[in-house]
N, C-alpha and C positions, 0 to 999 in steps of 0.2 A: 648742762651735764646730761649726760643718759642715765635712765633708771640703773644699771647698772653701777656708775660711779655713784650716784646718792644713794643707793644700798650699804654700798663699801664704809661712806661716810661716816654710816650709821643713822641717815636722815630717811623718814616714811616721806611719799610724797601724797598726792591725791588720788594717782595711777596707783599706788598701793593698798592707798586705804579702799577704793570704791572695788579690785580685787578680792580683798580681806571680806568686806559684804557679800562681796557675789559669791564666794567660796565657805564664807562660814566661821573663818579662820581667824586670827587677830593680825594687825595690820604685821606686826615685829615675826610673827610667819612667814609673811611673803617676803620682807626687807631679807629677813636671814637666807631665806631660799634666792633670790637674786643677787643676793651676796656670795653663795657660794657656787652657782653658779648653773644651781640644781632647778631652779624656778628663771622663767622669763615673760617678761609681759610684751606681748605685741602689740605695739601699739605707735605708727609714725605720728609724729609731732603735726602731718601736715593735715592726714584725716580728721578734719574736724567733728564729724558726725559719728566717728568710729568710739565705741567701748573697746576699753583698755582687756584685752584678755591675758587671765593667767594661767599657762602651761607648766604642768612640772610634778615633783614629787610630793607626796600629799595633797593635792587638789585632784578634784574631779576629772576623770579622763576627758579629753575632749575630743570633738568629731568634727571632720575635714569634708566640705564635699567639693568636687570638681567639678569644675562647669567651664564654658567655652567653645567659639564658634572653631573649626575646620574649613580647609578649601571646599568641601564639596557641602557645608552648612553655614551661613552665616548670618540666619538670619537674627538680630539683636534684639527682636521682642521678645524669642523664644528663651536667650538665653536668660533674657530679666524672670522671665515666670521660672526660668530653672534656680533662679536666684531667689527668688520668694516664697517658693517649695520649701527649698532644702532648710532656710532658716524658722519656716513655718511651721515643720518636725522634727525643729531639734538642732540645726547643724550649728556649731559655735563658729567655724570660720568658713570660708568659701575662697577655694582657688580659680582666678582665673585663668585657664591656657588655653586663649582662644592663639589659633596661627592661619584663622581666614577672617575674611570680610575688615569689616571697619574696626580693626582691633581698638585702638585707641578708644573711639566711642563707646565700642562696647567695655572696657574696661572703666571709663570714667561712670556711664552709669549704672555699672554693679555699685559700684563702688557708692554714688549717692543716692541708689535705690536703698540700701540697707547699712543699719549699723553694725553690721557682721564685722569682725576679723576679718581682712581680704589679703588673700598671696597670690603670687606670679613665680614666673620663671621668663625673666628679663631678657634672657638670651633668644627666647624665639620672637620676640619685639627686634632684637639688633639682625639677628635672619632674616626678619619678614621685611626690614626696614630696608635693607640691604641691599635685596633682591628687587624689592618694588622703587623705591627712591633713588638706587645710583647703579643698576641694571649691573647687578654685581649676583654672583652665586654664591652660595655660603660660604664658600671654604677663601672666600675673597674678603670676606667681611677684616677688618681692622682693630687693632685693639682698641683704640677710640669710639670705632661704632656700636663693641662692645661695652663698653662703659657709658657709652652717651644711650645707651637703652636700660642701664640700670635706674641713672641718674632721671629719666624719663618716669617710669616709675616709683619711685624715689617721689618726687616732685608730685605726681599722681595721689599721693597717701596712701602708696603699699601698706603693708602695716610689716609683713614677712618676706624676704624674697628666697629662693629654690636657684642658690650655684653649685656646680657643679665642682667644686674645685679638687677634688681627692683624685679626678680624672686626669692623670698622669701618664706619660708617655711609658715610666718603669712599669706601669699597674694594668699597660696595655699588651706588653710585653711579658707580665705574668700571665697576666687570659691567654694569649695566645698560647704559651710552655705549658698551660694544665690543658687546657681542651675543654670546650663548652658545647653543649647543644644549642643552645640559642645566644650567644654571643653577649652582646648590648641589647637590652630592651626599653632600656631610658632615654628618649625622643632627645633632651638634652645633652645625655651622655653621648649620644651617637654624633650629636651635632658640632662636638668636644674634638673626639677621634677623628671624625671625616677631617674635619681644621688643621689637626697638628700632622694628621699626615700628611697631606697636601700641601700644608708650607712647612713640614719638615722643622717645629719649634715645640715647644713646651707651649699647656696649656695657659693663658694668661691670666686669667681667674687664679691659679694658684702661684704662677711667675707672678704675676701683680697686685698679691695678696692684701699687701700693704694700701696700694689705693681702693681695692674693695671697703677696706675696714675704713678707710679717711670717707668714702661717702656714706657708711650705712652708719657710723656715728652722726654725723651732719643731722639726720633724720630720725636715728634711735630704733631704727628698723630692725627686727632681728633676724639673723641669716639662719635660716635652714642650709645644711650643707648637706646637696643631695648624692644621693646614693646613685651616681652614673654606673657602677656596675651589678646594681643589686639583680637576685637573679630571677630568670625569667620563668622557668621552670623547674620542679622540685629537683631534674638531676642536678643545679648549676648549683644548687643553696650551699652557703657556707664554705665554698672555697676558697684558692688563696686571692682571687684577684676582688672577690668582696672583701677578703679581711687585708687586704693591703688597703685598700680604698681606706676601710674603715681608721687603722692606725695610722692613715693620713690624717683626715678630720678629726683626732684624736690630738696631734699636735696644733692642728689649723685652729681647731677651740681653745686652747691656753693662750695661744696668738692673740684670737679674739678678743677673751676675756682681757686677757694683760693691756687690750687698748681701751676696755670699755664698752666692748660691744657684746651683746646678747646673743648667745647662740645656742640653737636644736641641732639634732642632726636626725636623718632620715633612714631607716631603715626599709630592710627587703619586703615584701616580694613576694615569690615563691617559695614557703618555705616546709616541708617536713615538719608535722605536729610534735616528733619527739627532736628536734630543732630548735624549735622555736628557745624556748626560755633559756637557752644557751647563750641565742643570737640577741638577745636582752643584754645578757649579764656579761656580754662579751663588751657590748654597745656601752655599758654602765662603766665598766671597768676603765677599758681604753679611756672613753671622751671625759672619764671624772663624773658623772652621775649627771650629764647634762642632757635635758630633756627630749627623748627619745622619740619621734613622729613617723609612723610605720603604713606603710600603705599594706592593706590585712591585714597580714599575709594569708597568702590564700592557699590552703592543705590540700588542694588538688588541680589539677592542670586537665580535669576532663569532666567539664561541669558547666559547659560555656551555654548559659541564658540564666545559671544558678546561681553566678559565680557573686552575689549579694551574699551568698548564705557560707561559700567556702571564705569567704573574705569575714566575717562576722565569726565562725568558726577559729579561724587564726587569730582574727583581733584581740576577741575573749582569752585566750592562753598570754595572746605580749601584754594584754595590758593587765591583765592578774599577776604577770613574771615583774611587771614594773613599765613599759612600756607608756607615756601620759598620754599623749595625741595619735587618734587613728583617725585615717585617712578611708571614704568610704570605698565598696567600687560598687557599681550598679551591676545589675542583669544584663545589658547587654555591652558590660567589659567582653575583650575581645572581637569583639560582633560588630560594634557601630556604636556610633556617638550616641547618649541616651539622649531620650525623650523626660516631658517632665514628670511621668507616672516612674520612671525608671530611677529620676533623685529622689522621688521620695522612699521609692521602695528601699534603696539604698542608704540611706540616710536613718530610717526607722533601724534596717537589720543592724548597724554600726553601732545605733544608742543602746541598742541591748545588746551587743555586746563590750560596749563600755560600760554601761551601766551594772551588768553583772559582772566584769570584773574589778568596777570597785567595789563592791559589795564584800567581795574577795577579800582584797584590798585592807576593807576596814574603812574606807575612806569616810568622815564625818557626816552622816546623814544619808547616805546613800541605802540606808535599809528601809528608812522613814516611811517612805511611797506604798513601798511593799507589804510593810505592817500593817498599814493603812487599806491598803488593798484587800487584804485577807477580812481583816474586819467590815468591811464593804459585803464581799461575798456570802459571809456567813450571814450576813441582814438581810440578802436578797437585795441590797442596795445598785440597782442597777446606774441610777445617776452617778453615784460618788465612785462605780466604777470605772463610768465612763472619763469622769473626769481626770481622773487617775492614769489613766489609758496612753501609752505613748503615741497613739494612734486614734483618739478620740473620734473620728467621723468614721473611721473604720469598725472600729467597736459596736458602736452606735447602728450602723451599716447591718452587720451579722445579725443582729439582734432583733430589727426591725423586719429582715427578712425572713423569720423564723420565728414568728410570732408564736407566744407561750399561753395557757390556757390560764383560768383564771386561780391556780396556784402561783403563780407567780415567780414560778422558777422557770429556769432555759428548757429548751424540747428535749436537749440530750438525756435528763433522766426524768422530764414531766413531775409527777404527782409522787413519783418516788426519790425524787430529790434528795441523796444526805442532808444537808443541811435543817429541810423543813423535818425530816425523819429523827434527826438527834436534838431538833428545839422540843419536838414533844417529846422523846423519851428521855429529855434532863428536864423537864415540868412535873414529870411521875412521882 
């Protein structure tokens, strides 16, 4: 059975319990949250090496980072150190979307380089497969070579996979009748439309809903159902061919559930700060409370080597509105594939703003660190600060480079330091 049906049962499994530890919570928390439909553990049967993660409502936000080769980058050492980065500062899961070089290799040893949560997006394996194995173009690819690239992965120990299924030929037909600036910006979504127009059918992922759900049960995998038409830039947010999309995957998840299978659903994008929490509660409403995975969003579309910080800016408002799982973006989103100083930087800007907004939140312990912190500084405690530090070498870094006299506090106020200034005048 899938975690899901032994939820339903009313049975904790192990996947539950070792959860319940890592979040803080009791095991009949998590069971009740994957019962209803609001909590999901990613975790495939086949990942041996993999920890069970829990996404969802009341647990700790969690953070996505992206990695993966390109045709014009492939090389697969680099993507392993971008794989030992991102979980070295914090990332809970790591997506693969490599669509150059040795994809395969490079996915199986993300995969047993680390115990991370790992996702894909199947469909540019059946592209790349496609193209290179039976000298076919996309829009040629089959529905079995699409599904024989799930089931690949699958097989692999996905833990998550990223379909696009809301991408419907009606929802293509809305985009067009409103009018976009930037059209499709989902590498998957677009690979969706180019398909159905070109052979003039319905998307098969959502025509063959049904055997989706017969192999990601097989494995216990749970489906992100992505957001092909989230928007690209702030004019596109919140229109109707995102919200058709969305009240697609809003019935696709009851489908889901009612067979047993675990489901998130993925959100925008580009979105308008006074947006945002709408596009939560919209996300909440529709899919039934089920767990929400948002790439930023990012509150401006003119920031490109920043775009860490406009992404961390919007994370912090979705994941305080409700929001569980954000997804990071580096500095050089739009720009170029990142490098590995670019996941980390990204992956740090994400944890703080997951991190503050569960604070928000209320979420259990999430103040802990910080209370902790405070009492650190007012000691002058610089180890227990550093330790403290989401960014410990970094901290560490500043400090060593700005050496302090022999007060013992930072350069910025020297000898006049509040701190040492209010320890003597509360000894008076």
């Amino acid at each position: 059975m899938t975690q899901l049906e032994y939820a339903r049962r009313g049975l904790i499994t192990e996947k539950m319990q070792l959860a319940a530890i890592a979040e803080g919570v009791s095991p009949e928390f998590i069971r009740d949250g994957i019962a209803a439909g609001t909590i999901v553990i990613c975790h495939n049967i086949k990942h041996g090496n993999g920890i069970p993660l829990a996404v969802g409502a009341g647990l700790r936000t969690k953070v996505n980072a992206n990695i993966g080769s390109s045709s014009d980058d492939t090389d697969l050492e680099k993507e392993l150190e971008k794989a030992r980065t991102a979980v070295k500062y914090g990332a809970d899961a790591l997506m693969d979307l490599s669509t150059g070089g040795p994809v395969d290799e490079i996915r199986k040893a993300i995969i047993a380089e680390t115990q991370a949560c790992i996702g894909t997006v199947p469909l540019y394996q059946a592209a790349l497969d496609a193209v290179r194995n039976k000298n076919k173009a996309i829009v040629d690819m089959t529905v079995d070579d699409i599904f024989a690239g799930i089931i690949k992965h699958a097989e692999d120990g996905v833990d998550f996979i990223t379909v696009h299924c809301g991408v419907t030929r009606a929802t293509v037909e809305r985009m067009k009748n409103e009018g976009r600036i930037m059209d499709v910006v989902s590498r998957g979504g677009a690979f969706t439309i180019e398909w159905m127009s070109y052979n003039n059918k319905e998307n098969p992922l959502y025509e063959h809903f049904d055997k989706l759900l017969e192999i990601t049960k097989v494995y216990d995998m749970t489906l992100s159902l992505g957001d092909g038409f989230r928007p690209g830039c702030l004019a596109d947010a919140t229109d109707r061919a995102q919200i058709q999309e969305l009240i697609i995957l809003g019935e696709l998840t009851q489908r889901a559930q009612a067979a047993g299978v675990q489901v998130m659903i993925e959100g925008p994008g580009h979105v308008p700060l006074n947006q945002i929490q709408t596009n939560i509660q919209l996300q909440k409403r529709i899919c039934h409370g089920a767990p929400f995975y948002v790439l930023g969003p990012l509150v401006t579309d003119i920031a490109p080597g920043y775009d860490h910080i406009t992404c961390a800016i919007g994370g912090a408002i979705a994941a305080a509105a409700g929001a569980d799982f954000l997804c990071y973006v580096t500095p050089s989103e739009h720009l170029c594939l990142p490098n590995v100083q670019d996941v980390r930087d990204g992956v740090i800007a994400t944890r703080i703003a997951a991190h503050a907004a569960d604070i928000a939140k209320g979420v259990k312990g999430a103040i802990d660190k910080d209370i902790a912190m405070a009492k650190c500084r007012k000691k002058l405690d610089w180890e227990g600060q550093f330790a403290l530090a989401m960014d410990p070498d970094k901290a560490r870094a500043f400090r060593a480079n700005s050496p302090a006299g022999e007060h013992g506090a930072c350069t910025m106020c020297g000898e006049f330091c509040a701190y040492k200034l209010m320890d003597d005048a509360m000894k008076r």
